[in-house]
C-alpha positions in Angstrom: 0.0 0.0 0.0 1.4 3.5 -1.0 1.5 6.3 1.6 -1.0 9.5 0.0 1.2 11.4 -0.1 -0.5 13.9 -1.9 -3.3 14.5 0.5 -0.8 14.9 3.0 0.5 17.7 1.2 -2.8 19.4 0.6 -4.0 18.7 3.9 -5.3 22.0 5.4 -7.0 20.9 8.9 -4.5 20.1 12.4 -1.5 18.3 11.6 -0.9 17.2 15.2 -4.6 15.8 15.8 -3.8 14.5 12.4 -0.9 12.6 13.4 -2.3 11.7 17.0 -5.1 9.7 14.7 -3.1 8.2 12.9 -0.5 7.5 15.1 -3.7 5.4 17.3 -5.3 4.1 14.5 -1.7 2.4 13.4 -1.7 1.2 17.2 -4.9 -0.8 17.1 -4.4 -2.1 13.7 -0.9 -3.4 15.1 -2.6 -5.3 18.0 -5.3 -6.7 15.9 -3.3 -8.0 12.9 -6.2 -8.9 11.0 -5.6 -10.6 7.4 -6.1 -6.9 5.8 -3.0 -5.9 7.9 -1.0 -9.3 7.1 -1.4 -8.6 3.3 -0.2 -5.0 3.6 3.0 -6.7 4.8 2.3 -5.3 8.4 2.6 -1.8 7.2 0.1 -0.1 9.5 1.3 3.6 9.3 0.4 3.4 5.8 -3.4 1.6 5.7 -4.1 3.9 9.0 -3.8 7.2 7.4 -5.2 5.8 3.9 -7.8 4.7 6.2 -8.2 7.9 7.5 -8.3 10.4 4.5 -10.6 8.0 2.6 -13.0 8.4 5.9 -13.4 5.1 6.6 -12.8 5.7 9.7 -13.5 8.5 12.0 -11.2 10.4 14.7 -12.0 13.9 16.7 -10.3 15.4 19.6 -11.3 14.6 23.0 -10.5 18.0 24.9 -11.6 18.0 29.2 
């Protein structure tokens, strides 16, 4: 799986809640290992923030 790079670049919203999100979702995709992780080669900093700016999943910032 290739890193988007390009909508990294043209990302316009929080680059640290942007890396915190990814950053977790990596985290739980690493404990999992499900089958979609083992055929990315256990790359999970990669599907996580493809995962992320194709909106399949969601992340907001918890603030107390």
């Amino acid at each position: 799986m290739i890193m988007p790079l390009e909508s990294l670049i043209n990302f316009s919203g929080n680059a640290y809640e942007l890396a915190a999100a990814i950053a977790v979702r990596a985290y739980q995709l690493a404990v999992l290992r499900t089958p979609e992780v083992e055929k990315n080669n256990g790359k999970v900093v990669s599907m996580s923030t493809q995962e992320i700016f194709e909106k399949t999943v969601g992340y907001k910032l918890i603030t107390s």
